[in-house]
ZAROPA-506787 format. One record per residue (C-alpha): residue in three letters; x, y, z. Coordinates in steps of 0.2 Angstrom, whole numbers, plus 5000, padded with zeros to 4 digits. Example, Ala and Ser with C-alpha at 12.3 -4.5 7.8 and 13.67 -1.06 7.14 Angstrom:
REM residues 2
ALA506249785039/SER506849955036/
END
This chain:
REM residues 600
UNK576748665632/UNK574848695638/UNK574648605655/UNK573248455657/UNK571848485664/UNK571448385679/UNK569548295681/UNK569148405695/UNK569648555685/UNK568648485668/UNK567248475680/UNK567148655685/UNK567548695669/UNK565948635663/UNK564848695678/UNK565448865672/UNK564648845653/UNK563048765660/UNK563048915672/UNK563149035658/UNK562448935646/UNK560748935658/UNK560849115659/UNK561149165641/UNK559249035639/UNK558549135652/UNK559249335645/UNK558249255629/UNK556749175635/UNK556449375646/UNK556449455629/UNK555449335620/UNK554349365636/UNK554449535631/UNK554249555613/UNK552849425615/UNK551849525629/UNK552549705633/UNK552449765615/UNK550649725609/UNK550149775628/UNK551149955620/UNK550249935602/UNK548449905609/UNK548650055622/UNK549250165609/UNK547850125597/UNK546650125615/UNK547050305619/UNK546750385603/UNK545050305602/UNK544850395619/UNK545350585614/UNK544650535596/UNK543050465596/UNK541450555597/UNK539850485606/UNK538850405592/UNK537450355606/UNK536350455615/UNK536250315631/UNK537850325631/UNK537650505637/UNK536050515648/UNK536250345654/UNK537950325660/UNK539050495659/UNK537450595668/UNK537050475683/UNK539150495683/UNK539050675682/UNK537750665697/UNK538750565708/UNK540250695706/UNK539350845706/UNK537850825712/UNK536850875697/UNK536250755680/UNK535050715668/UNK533950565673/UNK533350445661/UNK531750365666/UNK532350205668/UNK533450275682/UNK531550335691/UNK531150245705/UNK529850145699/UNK530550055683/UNK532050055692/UNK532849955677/UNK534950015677/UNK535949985692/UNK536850105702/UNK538149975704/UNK538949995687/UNK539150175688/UNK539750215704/UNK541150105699/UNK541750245686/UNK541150375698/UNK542050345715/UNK544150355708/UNK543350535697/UNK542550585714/UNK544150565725/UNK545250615709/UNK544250755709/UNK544350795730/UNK546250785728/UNK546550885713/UNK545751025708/UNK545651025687/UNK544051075674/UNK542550965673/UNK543150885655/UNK544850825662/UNK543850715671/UNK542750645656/UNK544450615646/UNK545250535665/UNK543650405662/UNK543950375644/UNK545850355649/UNK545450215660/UNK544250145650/UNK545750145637/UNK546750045649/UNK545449905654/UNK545049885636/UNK547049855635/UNK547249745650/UNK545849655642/UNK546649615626/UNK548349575632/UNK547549445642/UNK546549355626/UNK548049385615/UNK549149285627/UNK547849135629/UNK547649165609/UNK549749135608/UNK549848995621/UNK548448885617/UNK548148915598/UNK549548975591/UNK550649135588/UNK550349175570/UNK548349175574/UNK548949295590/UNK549749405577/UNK548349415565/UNK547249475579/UNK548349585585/UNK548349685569/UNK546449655566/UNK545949745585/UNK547249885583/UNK546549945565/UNK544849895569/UNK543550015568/UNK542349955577/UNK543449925591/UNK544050095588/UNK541950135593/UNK541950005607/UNK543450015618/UNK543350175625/UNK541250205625/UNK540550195644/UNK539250075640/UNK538849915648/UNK538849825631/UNK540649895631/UNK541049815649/UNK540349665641/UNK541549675626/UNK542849685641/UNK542349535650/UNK542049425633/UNK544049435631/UNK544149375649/UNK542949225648/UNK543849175631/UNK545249195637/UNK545149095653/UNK544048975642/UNK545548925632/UNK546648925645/UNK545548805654/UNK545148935671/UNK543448895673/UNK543348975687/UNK543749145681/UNK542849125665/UNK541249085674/UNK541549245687/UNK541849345672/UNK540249265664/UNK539449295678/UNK540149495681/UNK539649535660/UNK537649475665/UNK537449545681/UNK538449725684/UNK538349755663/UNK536949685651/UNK535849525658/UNK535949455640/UNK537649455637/UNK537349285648/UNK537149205631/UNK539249215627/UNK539249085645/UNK538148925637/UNK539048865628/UNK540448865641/UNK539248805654/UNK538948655641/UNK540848615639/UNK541048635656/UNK539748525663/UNK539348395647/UNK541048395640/UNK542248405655/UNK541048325668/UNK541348465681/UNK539648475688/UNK540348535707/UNK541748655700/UNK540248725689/UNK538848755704/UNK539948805717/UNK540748975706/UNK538948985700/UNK538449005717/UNK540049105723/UNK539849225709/UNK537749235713/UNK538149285730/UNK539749385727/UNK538949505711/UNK537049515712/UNK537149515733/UNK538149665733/UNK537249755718/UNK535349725726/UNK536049805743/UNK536949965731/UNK535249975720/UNK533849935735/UNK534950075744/UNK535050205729/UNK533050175724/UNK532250165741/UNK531749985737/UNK532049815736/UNK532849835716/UNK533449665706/UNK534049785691/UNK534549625680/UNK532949565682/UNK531849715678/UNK532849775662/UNK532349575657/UNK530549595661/UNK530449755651/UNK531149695635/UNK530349535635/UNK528849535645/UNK528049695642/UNK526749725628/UNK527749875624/UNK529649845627/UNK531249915617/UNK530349925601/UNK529750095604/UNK531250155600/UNK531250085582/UNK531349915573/UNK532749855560/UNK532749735544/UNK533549575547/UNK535249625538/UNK535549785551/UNK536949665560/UNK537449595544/UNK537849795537/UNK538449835553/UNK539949715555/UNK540349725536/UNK540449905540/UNK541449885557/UNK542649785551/UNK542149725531/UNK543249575525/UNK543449525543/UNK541749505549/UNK541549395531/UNK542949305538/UNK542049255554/UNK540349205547/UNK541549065537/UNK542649015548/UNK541548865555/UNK541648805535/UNK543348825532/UNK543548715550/UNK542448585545/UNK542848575528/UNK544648525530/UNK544048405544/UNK543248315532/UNK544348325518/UNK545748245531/UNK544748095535/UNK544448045518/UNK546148045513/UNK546548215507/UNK548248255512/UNK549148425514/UNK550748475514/UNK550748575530/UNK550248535548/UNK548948655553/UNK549648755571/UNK548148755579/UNK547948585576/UNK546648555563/UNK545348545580/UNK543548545576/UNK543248595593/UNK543748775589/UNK542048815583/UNK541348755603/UNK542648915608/UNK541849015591/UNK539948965594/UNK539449125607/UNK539549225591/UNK538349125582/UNK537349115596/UNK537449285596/UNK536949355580/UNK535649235577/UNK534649275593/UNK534749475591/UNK534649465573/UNK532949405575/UNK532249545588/UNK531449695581/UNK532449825589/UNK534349835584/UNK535749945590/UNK537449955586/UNK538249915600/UNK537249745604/UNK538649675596/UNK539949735605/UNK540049595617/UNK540349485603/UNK541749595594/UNK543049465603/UNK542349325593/UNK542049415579/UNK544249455577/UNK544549275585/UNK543549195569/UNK544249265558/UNK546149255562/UNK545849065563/UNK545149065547/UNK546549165540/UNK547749005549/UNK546548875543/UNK546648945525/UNK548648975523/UNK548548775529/UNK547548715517/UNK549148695506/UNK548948515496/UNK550548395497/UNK551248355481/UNK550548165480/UNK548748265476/UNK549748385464/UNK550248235455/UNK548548215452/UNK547848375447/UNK549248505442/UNK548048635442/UNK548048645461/UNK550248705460/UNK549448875456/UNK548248875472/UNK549748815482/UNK550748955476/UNK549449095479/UNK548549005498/UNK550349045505/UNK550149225506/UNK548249245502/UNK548249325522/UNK549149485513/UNK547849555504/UNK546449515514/UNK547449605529/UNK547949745518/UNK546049755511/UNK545649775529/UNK546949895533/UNK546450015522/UNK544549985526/UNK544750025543/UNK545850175544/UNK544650235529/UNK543050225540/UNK544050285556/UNK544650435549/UNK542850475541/UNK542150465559/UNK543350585566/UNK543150695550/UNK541650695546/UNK540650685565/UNK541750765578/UNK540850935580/UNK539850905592/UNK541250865604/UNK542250995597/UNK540851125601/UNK540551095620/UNK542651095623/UNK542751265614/UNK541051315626/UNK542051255640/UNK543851335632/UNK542951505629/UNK541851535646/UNK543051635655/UNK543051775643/UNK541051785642/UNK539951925651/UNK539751875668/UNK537951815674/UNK537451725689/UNK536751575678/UNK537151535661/UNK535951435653/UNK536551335636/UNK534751265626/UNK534851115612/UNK533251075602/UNK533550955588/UNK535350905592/UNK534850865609/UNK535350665606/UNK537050715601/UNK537350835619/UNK538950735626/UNK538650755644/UNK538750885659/UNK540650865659/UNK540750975646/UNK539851135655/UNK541051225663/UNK540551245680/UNK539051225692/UNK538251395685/UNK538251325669/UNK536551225665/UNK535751135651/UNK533951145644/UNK533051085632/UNK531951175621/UNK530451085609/UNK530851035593/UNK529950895580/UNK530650765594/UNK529050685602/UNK529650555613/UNK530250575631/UNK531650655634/UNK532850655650/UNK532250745667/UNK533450805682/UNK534150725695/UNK533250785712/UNK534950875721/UNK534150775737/UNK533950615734/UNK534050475718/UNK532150415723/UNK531350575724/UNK530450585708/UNK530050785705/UNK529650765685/UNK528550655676/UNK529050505668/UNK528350365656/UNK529250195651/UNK528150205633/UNK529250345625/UNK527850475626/UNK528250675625/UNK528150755645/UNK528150935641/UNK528950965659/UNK530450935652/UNK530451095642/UNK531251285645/UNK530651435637/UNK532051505622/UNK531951665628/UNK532951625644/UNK534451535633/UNK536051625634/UNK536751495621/UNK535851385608/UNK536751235600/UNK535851185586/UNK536351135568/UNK536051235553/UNK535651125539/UNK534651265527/UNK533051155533/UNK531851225541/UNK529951205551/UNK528851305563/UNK529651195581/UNK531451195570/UNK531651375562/UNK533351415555/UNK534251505570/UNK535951525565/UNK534951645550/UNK534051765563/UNK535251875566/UNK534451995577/UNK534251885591/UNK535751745588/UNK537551795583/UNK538651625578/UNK539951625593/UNK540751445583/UNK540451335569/UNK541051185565/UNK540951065549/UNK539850925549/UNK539350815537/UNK537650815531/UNK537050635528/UNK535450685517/UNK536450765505/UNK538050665505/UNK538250505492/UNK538450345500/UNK539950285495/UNK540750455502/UNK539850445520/UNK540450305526/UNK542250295518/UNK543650425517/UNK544450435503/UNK546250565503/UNK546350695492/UNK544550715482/UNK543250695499/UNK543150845502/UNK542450885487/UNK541250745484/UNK540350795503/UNK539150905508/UNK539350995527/UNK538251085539/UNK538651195550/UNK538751125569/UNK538451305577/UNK538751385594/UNK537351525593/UNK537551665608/UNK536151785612/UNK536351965606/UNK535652025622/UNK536551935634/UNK536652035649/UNK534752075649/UNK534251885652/UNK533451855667/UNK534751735676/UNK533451675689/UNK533451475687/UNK532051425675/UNK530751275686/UNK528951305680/UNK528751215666/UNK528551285646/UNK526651255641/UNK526051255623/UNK524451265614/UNK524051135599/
END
């Protein structure tokens, strides 16, 4: 016969199933920690680091005016852009030497090749891009909902425009970074880190990207009334960010240097300004996202309609069967509105680029996975089906209408990603087998690789072996201002001429005859500055060649799309060559300084 149990024994009895009851709710609430955070911080950083092995540099600033000034801090060599010359004096030193330093005492410490450290960058670049995400998919989870976490955490990792963005060393890239941090903290109500952030994407990055923090300045000071929370991280951010970057630049240039503010005063205040570099049609931005990210960036543009729309239909009576999980709030579109912002201010300049709308890429993915909530919601109750049977067959089809707009996408994505590896990776591909191949090549005390027409697509310095390696340019049909060098002595002693109007400075130019290597591509076109030098071969002997797609003679559909199987065969390639002299060891290796002159 079981015993009784005495009060005081019940009573232990059942601190021991609270005790273990609490630590099962804890074991559970870890891994949902877990599965919630640790595996899309895994699945972004997969997706991150393949963009950095993967993608090529589609922009040559990218190049001259961030991985060269890099290259010169390491190594003490560079190409120099004017707007790094003393008196424009429009990029700040600040931004790069942030990348610079950790490759610099990397490099002190270990000794490995000069592209190792281009991939480190990328690699780290990879990782803040990451950390980045994480932090916007947690506010995302927490504050809107999990379902609209999850549709942007598909959207980011098969996104080719974030496949372009995340890993490129442009400031409109840091920018991009900093957008997920001042959303982010937006949503979670940190205004102070969200105004910091605001305040580190306009100052260290891109001046304009000040345009993402009005409308949280509004909410901040109009909606919330925090007028003293608002001035005193304004002024701690002023002092902490553009205090410390006008002591690095004023130290760098020789001069007192407010970079923010000249880059402003060029764009908009000169007669000139960025439209020397070529104007767009209104619809370039339009084309662009659809292209970046195609039913998607649709998605975004209606997201404010879809928002309103069911607003409105609530308030006069129109009932639906489901309670939205974000609420049915108007006020996501105050969260959304820096993308409007956005696109309506830059689509209206002249000059377009496509990473201008980097910054707003974020927003772009956040609109669209609200819409994607707001639509699956908009599922009638069965008191308006009475009404209208018509409406049983919508109900059935809005419940899943996210799958085949996801699985358009999908398909979208990886087939534009995959083109871009395909179809433009040679140039990359060229420069690593230069700097695979140098150690079995005829010694020489200098080794000079020339580019002419492909010089916009040269992917920086790190990719010439070693300090006796050097780069020249040689004319082509190009007639605007190409880079300089950095002087070895010091960043503000000008020895080239430079212009901020675009203009050809034939100082930048090296005779052909003192080329060990030529890196040109041979697309069976020809002129007098651009003969066809993978055809001469008594003076040129193809040391590699490499696919790439030739554009002119590609159709559309095919050159922006992969398609498995049958691309191959509906594409036309050149050849991306690497060209070695024939008479190598006869060059004279003096280094080349006086300038090429020609006769017109």
């Amino acid at each position: 016969m079981a015993s009784k149990l005495t009060p005081k024994v019940k009573k232990e009895t059942k601190k021991l199933k609270l005790k273990k009851n609490d630590k099962t709710d804890t074991v559970v609430h870890e891994k949902d920690w877990f599965m919630r955070f640790d595996a899309p911080l895994k699945i972004i950083l997969t997706a991150r680091f393949f963009a950095a092995f993967l993608v090529h540099i589609s922009d040559c600033d990218e190049t001259f005016n961030y991985w060269e000034p890099t290259h010169y801090f390491v190594f003490n060599s560079g190409f120099q852009t004017w707007e790094y010359a003393p008196p424009y004096a429009l990029r700040s030193y600040l931004y790069i030497l942030i990348h610079a330093v950790p490759v610099y005492l990397y490099k002190a410490l270990f000794n490995t090749r000069k592209i190792m450290l281009f991939y480190l960058i990328r690699c780290v670049l990879a990782l803040l891009s990451s950390l980045c995400e994480l932090y916007f998919y947690k506010a995302i989870s927490n504050k809107i909902s999990s379902t609209v976490s999850n549709y942007y955490l598909f959207i980011t990792v098969f996104s080719p425009g974030m496949f372009i963005a995340s890993t490129a060393y442009l400031p409109s890239s840091f920018s991009m970074y900093m957008t997920f941090l001042i959303i982010g903290a937006w949503l979670n109500k940190n205004y102070e880190l969200a105004i910091f952030t605001t305040a580190l994407s306009t100052f260290l990055s891109w001046p304009f990207s000040c345009l993402i923090g009005l409308p949280l300045a509004c909410d901040i000071t109009f909606r919330n009334k925090k007028y003293l929370l608002f001035i005193k991280w304004c002024l701690i951010s002023l002092g902490s960010i553009l205090g410390y970057q006008v002591a690095t630049d004023s130290y760098f240039y020789g001069k007192l240097v407010i970079a923010p503010f000249n880059i402003v005063y060029y764009n908009i205040f000169t007669s000139h300004g960025p439209d020397l570099y070529g104007t767009e049609h209104w619809s370039f931005y339009l084309l662009n996202g659809i292209l970046n990210f195609n039913v998607v960036f649709i998605l975004s543009l209606m997201a404010p309609i879809a928002i309103v729309l069911k607003k409105v239909l609530t308030k006069i009576g129109i009932r639906f069967s489901k309670q939205s999980n974000i609420n049915n709030k108007s006020t996501w579109i105050l969260y959304l509105s820096p993308l409007y912002l956005w696109i309506f201010v830059f689509i209206i300049q002249p000059h377009k680029e496509e990473r201008f709308l980097f910054p707003v890429y974020p927003l772009i993915q956040l609109a669209s996975s609200i819409l994607l909530e707001y639509i699956k919601d908009m599922n009638f109750h069965s008191s308006v089906i009475h009404r209208f049977t018509f409406l049983k067959l919508y109900n059935k089809l809005i419940d899943n209408v996210y799958i085949p707009f996801l699985f358009v996408f999908l398909l979208m994505g990886l087939s534009r990603s995959t083109l871009l590896v395909k179809a433009y990776h040679a140039p990359i591909d060229t420069y690593t087998q230069l700097s695979n191949d140098y150690l079995t090549l005829p010694e020489s005390d200098v080794i000079n690789v020339c580019v002419g027409k492909e010089w916009h697509r040269y992917p920086s310095s790190f990719f010439l072996p070693n300090d006796r390696w050097k780069m020249h340019f040689i004319r082509s049909e190009f007639r605007g201002l190409l880079p300089g060098r950095f002087s070895p002595e010091s960043l503000y002693n000008v020895v080239e001429n430079y212009n901020d109007q675009n203009k050809e400075e034939l100082d930048k130019y090296s005779d052909i005859r003192l080329c060990h290597f030529l890196v040109d591509l041979n697309t069976n076109r020809s002129s007098e500055l651009e003969p066809n030098y993978s055809e001469n071969n008594f003076q040129w002997t193809i040391w590699k060649s490499i696919p790439f797609l030739d554009a002119q003679k590609t159709p559309l559909l095919y050159r922006t799309f992969y398609f498995p199987f049958f691309w191959e065969e509906n594409v036309k390639f050149s050849s991306y060559n690497l060209l070695m002299r024939n008479d190598f060891n006869k060059i004279n290796t003096k280094p080349h300084t006086e300038p090429m002159h020609y006769v017109f």
